[in-house]
C-alpha positions in Angstrom: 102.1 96.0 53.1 104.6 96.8 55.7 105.0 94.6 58.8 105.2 95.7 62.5 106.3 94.0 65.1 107.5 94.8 69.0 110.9 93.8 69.6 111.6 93.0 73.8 115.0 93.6 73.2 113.9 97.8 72.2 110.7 98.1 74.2 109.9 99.3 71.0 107.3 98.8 67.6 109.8 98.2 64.8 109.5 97.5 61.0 109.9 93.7 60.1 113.1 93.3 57.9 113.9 89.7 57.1 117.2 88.5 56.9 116.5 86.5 53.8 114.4 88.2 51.5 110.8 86.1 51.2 111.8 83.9 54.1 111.0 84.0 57.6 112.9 82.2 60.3 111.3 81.6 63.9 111.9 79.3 67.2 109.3 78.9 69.6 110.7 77.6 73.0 108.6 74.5 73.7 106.9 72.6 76.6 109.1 70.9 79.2 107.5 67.6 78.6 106.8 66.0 82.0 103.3 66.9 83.1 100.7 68.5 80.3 100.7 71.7 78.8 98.2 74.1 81.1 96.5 76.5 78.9 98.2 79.3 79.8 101.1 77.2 78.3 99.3 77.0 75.2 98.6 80.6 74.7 102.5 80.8 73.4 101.9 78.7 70.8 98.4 80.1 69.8 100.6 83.5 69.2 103.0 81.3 67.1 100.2 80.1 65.3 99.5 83.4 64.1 102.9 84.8 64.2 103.2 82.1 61.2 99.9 82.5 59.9 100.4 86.5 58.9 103.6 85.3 57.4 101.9 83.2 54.9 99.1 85.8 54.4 101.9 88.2 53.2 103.7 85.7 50.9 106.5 84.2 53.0 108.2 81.1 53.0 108.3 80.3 56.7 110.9 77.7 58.4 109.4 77.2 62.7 111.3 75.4 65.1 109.3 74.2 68.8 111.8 72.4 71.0 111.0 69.8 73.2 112.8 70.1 76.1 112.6 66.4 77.1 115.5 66.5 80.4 117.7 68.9 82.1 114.9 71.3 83.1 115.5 71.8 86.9 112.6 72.9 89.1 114.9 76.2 90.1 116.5 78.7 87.8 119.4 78.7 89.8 120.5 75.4 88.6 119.4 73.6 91.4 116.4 71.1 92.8 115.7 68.2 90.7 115.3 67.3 86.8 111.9 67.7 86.1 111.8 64.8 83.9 113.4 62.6 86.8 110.7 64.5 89.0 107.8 62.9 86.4 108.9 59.7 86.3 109.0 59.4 90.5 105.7 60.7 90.2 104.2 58.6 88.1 106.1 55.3 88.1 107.4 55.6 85.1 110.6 55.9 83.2 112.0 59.2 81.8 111.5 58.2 78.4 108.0 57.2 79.1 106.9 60.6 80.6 108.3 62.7 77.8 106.9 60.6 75.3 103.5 60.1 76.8 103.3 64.4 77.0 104.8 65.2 74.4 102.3 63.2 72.3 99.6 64.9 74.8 101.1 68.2 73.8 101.1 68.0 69.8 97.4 67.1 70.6 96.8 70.0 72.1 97.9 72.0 69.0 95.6 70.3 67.0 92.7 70.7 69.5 93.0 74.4 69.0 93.5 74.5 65.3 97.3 75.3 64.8 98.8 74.2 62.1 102.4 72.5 62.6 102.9 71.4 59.2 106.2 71.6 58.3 107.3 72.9 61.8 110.6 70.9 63.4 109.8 69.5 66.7 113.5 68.6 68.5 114.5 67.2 71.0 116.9 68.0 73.5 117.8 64.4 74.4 118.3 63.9 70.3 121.0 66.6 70.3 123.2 65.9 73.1 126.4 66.0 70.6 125.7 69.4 69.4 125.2 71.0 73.3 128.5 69.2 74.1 129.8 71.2 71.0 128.7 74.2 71.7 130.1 74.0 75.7 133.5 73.5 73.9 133.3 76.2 71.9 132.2 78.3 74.7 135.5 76.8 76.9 137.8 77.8 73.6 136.2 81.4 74.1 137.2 81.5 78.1 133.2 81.7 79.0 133.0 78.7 81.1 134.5 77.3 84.4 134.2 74.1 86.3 132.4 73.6 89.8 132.2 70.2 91.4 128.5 69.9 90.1 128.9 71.1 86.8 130.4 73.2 83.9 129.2 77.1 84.3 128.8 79.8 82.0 130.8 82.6 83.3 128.7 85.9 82.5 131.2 88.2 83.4 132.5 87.1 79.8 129.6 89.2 77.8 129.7 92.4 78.1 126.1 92.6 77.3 124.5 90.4 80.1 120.9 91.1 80.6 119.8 93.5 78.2 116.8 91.6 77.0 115.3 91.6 80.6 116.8 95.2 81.8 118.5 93.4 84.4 120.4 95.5 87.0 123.3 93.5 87.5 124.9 95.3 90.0 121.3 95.1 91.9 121.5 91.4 91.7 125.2 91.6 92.5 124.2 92.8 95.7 121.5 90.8 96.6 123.0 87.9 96.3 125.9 88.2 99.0 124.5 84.3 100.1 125.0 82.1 97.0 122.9 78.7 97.1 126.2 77.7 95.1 129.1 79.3 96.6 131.6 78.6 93.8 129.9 80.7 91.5 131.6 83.4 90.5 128.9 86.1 89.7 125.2 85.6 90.8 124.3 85.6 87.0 125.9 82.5 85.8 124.3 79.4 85.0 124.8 75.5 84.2 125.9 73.9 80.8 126.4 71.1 81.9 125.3 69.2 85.2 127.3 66.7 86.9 125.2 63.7 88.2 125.6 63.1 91.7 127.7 60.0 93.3 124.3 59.1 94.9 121.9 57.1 93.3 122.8 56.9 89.2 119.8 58.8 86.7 117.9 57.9 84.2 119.1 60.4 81.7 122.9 61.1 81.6 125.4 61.0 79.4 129.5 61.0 78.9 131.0 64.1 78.5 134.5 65.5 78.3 133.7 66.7 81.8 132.3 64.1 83.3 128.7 62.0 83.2 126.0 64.2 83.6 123.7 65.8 81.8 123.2 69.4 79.7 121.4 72.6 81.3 117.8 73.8 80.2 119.5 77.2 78.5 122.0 75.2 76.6 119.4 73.3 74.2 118.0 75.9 72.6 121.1 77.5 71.7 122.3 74.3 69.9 119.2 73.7 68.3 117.6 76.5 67.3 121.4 77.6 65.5 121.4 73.8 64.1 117.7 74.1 62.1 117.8 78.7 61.7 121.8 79.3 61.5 123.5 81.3 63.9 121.7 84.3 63.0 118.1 84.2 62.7 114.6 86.3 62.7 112.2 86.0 65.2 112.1 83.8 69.2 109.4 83.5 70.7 108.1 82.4 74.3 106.5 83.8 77.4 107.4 87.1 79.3 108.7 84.9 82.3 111.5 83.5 79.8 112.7 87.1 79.5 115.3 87.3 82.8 116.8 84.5 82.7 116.5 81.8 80.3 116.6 84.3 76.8 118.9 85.8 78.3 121.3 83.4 79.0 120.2 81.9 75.5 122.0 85.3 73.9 124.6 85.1 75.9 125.9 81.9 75.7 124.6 82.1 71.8 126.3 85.4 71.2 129.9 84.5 73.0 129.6 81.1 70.9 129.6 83.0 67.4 130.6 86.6 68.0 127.4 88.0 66.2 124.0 88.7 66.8 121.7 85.8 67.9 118.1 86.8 67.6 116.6 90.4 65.7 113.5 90.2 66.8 112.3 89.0 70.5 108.7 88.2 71.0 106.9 87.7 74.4 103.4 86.6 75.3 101.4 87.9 79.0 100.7 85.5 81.7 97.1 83.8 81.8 95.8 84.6 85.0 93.3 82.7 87.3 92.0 84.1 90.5 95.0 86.6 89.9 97.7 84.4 90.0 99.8 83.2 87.1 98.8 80.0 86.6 101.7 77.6 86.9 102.1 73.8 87.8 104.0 74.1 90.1 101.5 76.0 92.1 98.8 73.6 91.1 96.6 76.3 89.3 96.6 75.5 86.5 93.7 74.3 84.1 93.6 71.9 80.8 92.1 71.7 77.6 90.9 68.9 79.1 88.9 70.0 81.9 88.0 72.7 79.4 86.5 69.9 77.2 84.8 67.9 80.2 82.9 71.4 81.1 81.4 71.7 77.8 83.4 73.9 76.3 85.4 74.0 72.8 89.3 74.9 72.3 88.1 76.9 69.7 86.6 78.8 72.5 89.4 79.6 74.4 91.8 80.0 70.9 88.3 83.0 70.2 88.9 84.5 73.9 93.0 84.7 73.4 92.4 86.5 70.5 90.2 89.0 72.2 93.5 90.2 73.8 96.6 91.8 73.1 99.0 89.1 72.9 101.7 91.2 75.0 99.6 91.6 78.2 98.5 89.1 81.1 94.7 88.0 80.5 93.0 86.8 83.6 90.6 83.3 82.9 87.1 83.3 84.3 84.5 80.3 83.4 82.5 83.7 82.8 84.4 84.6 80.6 85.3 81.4 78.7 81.0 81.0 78.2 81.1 84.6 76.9 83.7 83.5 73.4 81.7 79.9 73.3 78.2 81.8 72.8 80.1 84.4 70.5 82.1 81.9 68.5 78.8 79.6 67.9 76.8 82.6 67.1 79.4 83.3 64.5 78.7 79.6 63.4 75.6 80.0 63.1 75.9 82.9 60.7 77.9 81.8 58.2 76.0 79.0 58.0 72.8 80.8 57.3 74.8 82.7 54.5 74.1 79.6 52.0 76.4 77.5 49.6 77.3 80.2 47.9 80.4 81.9 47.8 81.2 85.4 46.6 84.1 87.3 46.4 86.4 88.7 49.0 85.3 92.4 49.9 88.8 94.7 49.5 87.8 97.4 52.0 87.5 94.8 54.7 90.3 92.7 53.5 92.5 95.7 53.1 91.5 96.7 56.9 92.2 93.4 58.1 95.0 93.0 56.9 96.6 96.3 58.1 95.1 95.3 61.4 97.2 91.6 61.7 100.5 93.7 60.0 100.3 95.6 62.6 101.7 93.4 65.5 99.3 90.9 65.3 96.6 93.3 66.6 93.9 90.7 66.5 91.2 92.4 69.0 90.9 94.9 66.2 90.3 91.8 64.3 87.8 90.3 65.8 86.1 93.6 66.2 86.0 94.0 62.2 84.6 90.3 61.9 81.5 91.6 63.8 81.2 94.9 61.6 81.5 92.7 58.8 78.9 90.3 59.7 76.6 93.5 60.7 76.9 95.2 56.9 73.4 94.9 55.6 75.4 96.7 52.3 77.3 93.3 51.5 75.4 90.1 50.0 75.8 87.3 52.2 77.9 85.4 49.7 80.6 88.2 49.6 80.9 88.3 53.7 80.7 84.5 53.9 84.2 84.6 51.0 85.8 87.8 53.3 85.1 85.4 56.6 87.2 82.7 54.5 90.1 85.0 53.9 89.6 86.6 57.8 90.1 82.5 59.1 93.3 82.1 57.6 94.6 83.5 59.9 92.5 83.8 62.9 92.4 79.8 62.9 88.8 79.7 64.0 87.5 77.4 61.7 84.6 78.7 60.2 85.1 77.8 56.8 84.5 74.3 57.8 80.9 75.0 59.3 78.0 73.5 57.5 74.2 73.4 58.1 74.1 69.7 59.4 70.7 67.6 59.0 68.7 67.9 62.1 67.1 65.0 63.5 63.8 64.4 63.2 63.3 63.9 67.1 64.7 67.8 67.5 62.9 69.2 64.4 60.0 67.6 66.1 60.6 69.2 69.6 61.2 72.6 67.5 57.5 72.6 66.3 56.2 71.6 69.5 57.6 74.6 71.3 56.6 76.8 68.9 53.2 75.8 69.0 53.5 76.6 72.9 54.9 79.9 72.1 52.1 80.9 70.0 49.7 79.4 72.2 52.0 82.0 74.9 52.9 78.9 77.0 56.4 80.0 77.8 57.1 77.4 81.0 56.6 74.5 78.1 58.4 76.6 75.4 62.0 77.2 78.2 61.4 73.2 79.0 61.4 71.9 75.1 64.5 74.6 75.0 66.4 73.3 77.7 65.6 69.9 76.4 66.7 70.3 72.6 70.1 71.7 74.3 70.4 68.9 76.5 71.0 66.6 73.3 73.3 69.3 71.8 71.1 71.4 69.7 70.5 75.2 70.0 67.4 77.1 69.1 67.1 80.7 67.7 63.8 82.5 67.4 63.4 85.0 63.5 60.9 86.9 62.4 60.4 83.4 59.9 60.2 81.2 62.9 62.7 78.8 64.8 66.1 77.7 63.8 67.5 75.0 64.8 71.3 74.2 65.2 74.1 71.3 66.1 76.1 73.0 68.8 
């Protein structure tokens, strides 16, 4: 079955041709590792989760790079303000080293907390490939891309002919705009660091000898040298979110392009902002919310992985509690279900697989997805066997992990508390019944009234 996918660089749906026949090869920009990941930072990687996940469905070998970008990330995208790294360890009273290693641990984590599977992914990092960034500048200097400032080595962008295409950049807009340069030996508006010269006052944690002096490499620069290290020059699919589109992919292709004189990247993926309160969320606006607090409110990752892929992964989502509650109750309920299909296991239903899977081929359109897990568990023409085999196949790819839901033993004390409340609903005292309700759900059970009586369930 053909697969779809929309391409930033053509605004457009396109059909996916590999460049290697059976073999898919992707690079997800990663977390800047000096604070955690914020769960609209996370929604990138549920996507790449996916992403890899419909690969596999269709029978492709697939090689995934996530960076870690673990220094040169300044807090500006015009190459100034401080290293974000450097930033963390002030904050925290740590060393460099200590605060990308502490996140980065708190970021794989994460990934596990919400089911995606990194096995066999490459996690680099950017402080592990200083030699090959130091390459790449030089080859960029052979090429007559780059020029020196007193605070760094620049890529000159005047030098690639097609600068901001990815992001539809007016150039000549930004040309003009920019009459004030916060770095007045820039030559055009546009061009950005490779390398960063660290400053005669007060020595960093995290620099390095270069042939143009100590300092240390710019944010754009990593991924270009790693991502053509582990993919080749030339590979398939990069991924990130839609605020990477105007400057930092596109300063990725053009340093990347310039560097090898061929195309970088076929296919350009983007994910929406989360939204809280209508803003993005961000750190550096401090609104920004954790798996974390998610966890200390009561509610599952799963919950939020079930709510992402509610949406279309392109568009900006805005993040209610409300809304959170809403995917909990549906994802348990969904629990719940294939739990009361039985042990057994039947076999996989081809109408519904064959819908499904035109559904995820067709750029990841999960909502429709979802939507078809519900008609599916509504189709009083399937045995329960067959839907709980189809919900099997379905979670290979949605990641929700319902194959791994069993009927659990209840304990006696809540089996107990069960048949007392049902006495007091037969005996129609319903202020007792909502008590021994709110009760069983206190210690992490849920009840659900049949037509046979009371069901009781682990949360």
């Amino acid at each position: 079955m053909d697969i779809y996918l929309y391409n930033t660089l053509t605004r457009s749906k396109e059909l996916f041709r590999p460049i290697h026949e059976g073999e898919v090869f992707m690079y997800h920009c990663g977390p800047t590792v000096y604070n955690y990941a914020h769960i609209g930072n996370l929604r990138a990687y549920v996507f790449a989760d996916v992403l890899r996940k419909m690969f596999v469905f269709n029978n492709y070998a697939v090689k995934q790079v996530i960076n870690i970008t673990d220094v040169g990330h300044l807090t500006s995208d015009e190459d100034e303000g401080e290293d974000k790294l450097e930033a963390g360890a002030l904050r925290e009273g740590k060393t460099a080293k200590e605060i990308a290693h502490f996140y980065t641990d708190a970021f794989l984590s994460d990934l596990s907390l919400l089911n995606i599977d990194t096995k066999g992914t490459l996690f680099p990092k950017a402080t592990d490939h200083i030699a090959e960034q130091i390459a790449l500048i030089k080859t960029l200097e052979e090429k007559n891309a780059t020029y020196t400032t007193s605070d760094g080595v620049y890529f000159d962008t005047s030098a690639y002919a097609h600068y901001g295409q990815l992001g539809r950049l007016n150039i000549a807009g930004l040309k003009e705009g920019a009459r004030v340069l916060k770095n007045p030996e820039k030559r055009n508006s546009t061009d950005f660091a490779l390398w960063k010269f660290s400053k005669p006052e007060g020595k960093r944690q995290q620099e390095w000898d270069s042939p143009w002096g100590v300092g240390f490499p710019g944010w754009h620069l990593e991924c270009s040298a790693m991502s053509m290290k582990y993919l080749g020059p030339h590979f398939d699919i990069h991924t990130g979110g839609i605020d990477h589109i105007p400057v930092h992919h596109t300063n990725e292709i053009a340093q990347s392009e310039t560097a090898t004189g061929e195309r970088f990247v076929n296919y350009w993926m983007h994910t929406g902002f989360v939204n809280i309160e209508g803003e993005k969320m961000a750190k550096s606006g401090g609104n920004f919310i954790t798996l974390e607090t998610l966890k200390e409110k009561g509610y599952s990752p799963l919950s939020y992985r079930y709510s992402l892929l509610t949406a279309d992964y392109k568009k900006t989502i805005n993040f209610t509690w409300e809304a959170l509650g809403g995917a909990q109750t549906a994802l348990e309920k969904l629990y719940a279900i294939f739990v009361e299909y039985g042990e057994e296991i039947g076999q996989i239903d081809k109408d519904y697989a064959e819908k499904f899977h035109s559904f995820i081929n067709n750029d990841l359109d999960t909502p429709r997805a979802i939507a078809l897990v519900w008609e599916l568990v509504k189709d009083t023409a399937l045995s329960p066997a067959d839907k709980k085999r189809t919900l099997i196949l379905f979670d290979e790819i949605l990641g929700l992990n319902i194959a791994n839901q069993k009927q659990e033993k209840i304990p006696e004390e809540i089996l107990k508390l069960a048949k007392e409340r049902e006495q007091y609903r037969k005996d129609a005292n319903w202020q007792r019944s909502d008590e021994l309700r709110a009760e069983i759900e206190s210690l992490g059970y849920e009840i659900k009234d049949t037509d046979t009586g009371a069901k009781v369930y682990k949360k």
